[in-house]
C-alpha positions in Angstrom: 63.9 61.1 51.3 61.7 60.4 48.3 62.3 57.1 48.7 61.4 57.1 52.3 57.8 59.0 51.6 57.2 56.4 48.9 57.5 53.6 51.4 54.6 54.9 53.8 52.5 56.0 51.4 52.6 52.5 50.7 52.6 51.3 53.9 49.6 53.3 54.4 47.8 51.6 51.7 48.0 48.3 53.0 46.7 49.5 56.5 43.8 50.4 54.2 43.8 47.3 52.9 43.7 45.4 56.0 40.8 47.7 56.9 38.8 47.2 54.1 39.8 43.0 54.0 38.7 43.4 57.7 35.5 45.2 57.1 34.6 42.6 54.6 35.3 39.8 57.0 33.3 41.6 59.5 30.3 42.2 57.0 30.2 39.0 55.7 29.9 37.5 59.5 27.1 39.9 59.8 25.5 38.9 57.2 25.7 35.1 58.0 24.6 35.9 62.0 21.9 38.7 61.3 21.4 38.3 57.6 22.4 42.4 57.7 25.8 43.2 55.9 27.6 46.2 57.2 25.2 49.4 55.6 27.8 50.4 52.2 30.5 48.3 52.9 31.0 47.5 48.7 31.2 51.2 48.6 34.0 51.6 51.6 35.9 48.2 50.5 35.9 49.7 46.8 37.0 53.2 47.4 39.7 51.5 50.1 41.0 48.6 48.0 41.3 51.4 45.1 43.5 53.7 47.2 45.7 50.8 48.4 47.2 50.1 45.0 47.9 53.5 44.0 49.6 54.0 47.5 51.9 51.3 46.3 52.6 52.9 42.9 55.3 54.9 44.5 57.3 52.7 46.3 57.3 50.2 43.1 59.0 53.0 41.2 61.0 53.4 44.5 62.6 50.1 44.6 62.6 49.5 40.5 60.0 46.7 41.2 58.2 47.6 37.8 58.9 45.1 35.0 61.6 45.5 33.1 62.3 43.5 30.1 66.1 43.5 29.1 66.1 40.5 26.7 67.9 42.5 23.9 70.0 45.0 26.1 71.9 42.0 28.1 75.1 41.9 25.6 75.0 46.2 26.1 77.8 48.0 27.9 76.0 48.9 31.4 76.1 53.1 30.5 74.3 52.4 27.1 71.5 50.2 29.0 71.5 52.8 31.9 70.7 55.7 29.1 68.0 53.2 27.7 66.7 52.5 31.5 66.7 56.3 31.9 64.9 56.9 28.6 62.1 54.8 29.6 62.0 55.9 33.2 61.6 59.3 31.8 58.5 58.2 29.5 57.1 56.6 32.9 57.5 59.4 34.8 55.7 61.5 32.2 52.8 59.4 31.7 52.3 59.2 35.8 52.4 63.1 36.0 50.0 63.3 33.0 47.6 60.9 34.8 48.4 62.9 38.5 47.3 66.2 36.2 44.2 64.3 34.9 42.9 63.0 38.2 44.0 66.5 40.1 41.3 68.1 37.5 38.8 65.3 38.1 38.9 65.7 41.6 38.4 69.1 41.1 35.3 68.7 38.7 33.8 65.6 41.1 34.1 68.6 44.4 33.1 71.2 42.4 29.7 68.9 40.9 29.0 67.2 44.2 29.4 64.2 42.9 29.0 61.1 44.7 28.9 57.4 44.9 25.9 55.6 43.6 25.8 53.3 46.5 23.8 53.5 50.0 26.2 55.7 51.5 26.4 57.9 48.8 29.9 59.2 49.6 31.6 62.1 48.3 34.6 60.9 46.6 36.6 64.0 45.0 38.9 62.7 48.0 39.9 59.5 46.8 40.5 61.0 43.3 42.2 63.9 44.7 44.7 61.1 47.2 44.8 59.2 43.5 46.4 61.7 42.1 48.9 62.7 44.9 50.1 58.8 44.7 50.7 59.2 40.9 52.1 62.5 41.6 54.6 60.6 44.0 55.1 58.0 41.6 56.7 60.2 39.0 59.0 62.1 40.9 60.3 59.0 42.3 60.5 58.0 38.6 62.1 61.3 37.8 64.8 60.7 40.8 66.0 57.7 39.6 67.1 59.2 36.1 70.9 61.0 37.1 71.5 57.1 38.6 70.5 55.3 35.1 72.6 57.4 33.3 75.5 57.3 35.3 75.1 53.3 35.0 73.9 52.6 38.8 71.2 50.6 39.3 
C-alpha cells in the first residue's frame, strides 16, 4: 500500500516535470517569436522541477533504488547483512523524518510570514515546502516498512 502511494507520488512528479520542461519549451519559443518569455516562468519551472525530485524520494526508498555499497558485507551470511541493511535503513528513515519535521515547521513559518518568491510572480510558497515535507514524510515510512524484511534476510 505504501508502496503503491510512493509510486504516484512519484508519478505525479514527473507530470510536473513534463509541465515545467514543457513550459520552458513554450517560453523559450515565445521568446524567440515575440522576444516575450512566459511572465515568471524561472519561478514556476523552479518551484516545479523542485517538487518533482522530492516526489521521487519515496518511490526510490520504495523499490531500494538508493545506493547501496556492500563491498565488505559480500562474504556475510544474508541475516547478518539484512541486520546491517536494516540498521542503515533505520538511520535513513530518521534523517528523512527529521528533514519532513524541519520543512513541516518551515512551511509553517513561510505561511505564517507571507513569505514569497522574489521573482515576478511573487508566489507564495509555504505550499511547495509544506508538499516537501509530505514527500520526505513518505519517504521515511517507506524506509521504516522495509525494516521487519531486512532483518528477516529478504530483500
Amino acid at each position: 500500500m505504501v508502496a503503491r502511494l510512493a509510486g504516484g507520488v512519484a508519478l505525479l512528479g514527473g507530470l510536473v516535470l513534463l509541465a515545467a520542461a514543457l513550459l520552458t519549451v513554450i517560453s523559450v519559443l515565445l521568446r524567440w517569436l515575440t522576444g516575450q518569455p512566459i511572465r515568471g516562468d524561472f519561478e514556476l519551472v523552479s518551484i516545479g522541477g523542485g517538487l518533482a525530485v522530492l516526489c521521487a524520494l519515496a518511490h526510490g526508498s520504495a523499490t531500494r533504488a538508493n545506493i547501496l555499497v556492500d563491498t565488505f558485507t559480500q562474504w556475510l551470511p544474508r541475516r547478518a547483512t539484512g541486520a546491517l541493511d536494516a540498521f542503515w535503513t533505520l538511520a535513513w528513515a530518521v534523517v528523512l523524518l527529521v528533514i519532513a519535521e524541519r520543512m513541516a515547521q518551515g512551511a509553517y513559518e513561510t505561511w505564517a510570514n507571507n513569505m514569497r518568491t522574489i521573482g515576478l510572480l511573487a508566489l507564495p510558497f509555504w505550499w511547495a515546502v509544506g508538499v516537501g515535507a509530505l514527500c520526505f514524510a513518505l519517504a521515511g515510512l517507506v524506509a521504516l516498512v522495509w525494516l521487519p524484511r531486512l532483518l528477516r534476510g529478504e530483500r
